[in-house]
N, C-alpha and C positions, 0 to 999 in steps of 0.2 A: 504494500500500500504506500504511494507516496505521496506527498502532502503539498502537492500540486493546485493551483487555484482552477479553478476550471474556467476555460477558455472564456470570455465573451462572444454567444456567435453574433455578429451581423447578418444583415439583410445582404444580397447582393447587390442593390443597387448602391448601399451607403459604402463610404469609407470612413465614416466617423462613428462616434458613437456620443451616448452623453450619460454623464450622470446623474441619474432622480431621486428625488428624494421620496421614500414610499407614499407621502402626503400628495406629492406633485403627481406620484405613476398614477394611484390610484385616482384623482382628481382630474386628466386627461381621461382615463378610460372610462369612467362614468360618464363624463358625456359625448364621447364614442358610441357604450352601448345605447345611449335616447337615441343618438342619432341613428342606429342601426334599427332601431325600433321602428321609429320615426319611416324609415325607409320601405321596413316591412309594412306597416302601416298604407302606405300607397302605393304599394303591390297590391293589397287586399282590396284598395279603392279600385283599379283596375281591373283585378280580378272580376270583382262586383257591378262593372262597366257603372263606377260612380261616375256624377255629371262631370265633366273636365273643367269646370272653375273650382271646384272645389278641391280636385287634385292639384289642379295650378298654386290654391290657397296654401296647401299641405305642402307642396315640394317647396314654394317661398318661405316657409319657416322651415324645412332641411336647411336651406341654404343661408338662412341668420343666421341657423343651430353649428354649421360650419366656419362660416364667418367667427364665430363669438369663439368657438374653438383655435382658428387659427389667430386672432386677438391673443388669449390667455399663451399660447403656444410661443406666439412672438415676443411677447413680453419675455418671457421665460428665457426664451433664445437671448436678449438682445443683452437682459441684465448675468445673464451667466457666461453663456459661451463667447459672445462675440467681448462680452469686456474684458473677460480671463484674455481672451487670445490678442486682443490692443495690449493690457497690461505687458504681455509676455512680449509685445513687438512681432507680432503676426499681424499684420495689415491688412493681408491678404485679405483677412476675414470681414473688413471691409466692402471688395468689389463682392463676395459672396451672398453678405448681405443686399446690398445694392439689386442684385441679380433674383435672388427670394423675392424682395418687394417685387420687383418685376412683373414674375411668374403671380404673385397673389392680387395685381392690379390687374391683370387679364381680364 
């Protein structure tokens, strides 16, 4: 037996990884799963050929419910990772930045 840390796996898309605090993991994925609900939720509307304003209603609060998610998520990002990696002289983290907002202004 050797007293090995066991690996972190990643995603394959990422090459980074972050550290959470169990308050914060758990606090993202709670509302992940509304949001998954939320989703299931108008699938069923479908399903049930509900009228289409009311699924339009439903999917525009998915999309707050996402939005408000990636709000909290950004925060998060901006006050830990990206200011550890300026403190440390990684600038880089910078145009990465830059480049996120980008992609969430779409």
């Amino acid at each position: 037996m050797t007293d090995k840390m066991p690996e972190k796996k990643i995603c394959g898309c990422c090459q980074k990884t972050t550290v959470r605090t169990e308050e914060e993991r758990k606090k993202l994925i709670h509302r992940l799963n509304r949001i998954e609900g939320q989703i299931r939720g108008i699938r069923g509307m479908v399903e049930k050929d509900a009228y289409c304003a009311d699924i339009l209603v439903q999917s525009a609060a998915v999309n707050a419910a996402v939005n408000a998610f990636n709000k909290e998520l950004l925060a998060h990002h901006i006050k830990g990772c990206v200011a550890r990696d300026i403190r440390e002289g990684k600038d880089e983290v910078i145009d990465e930045l830059v480049a996120t907002l980008q992609k969430l202004m779409k």
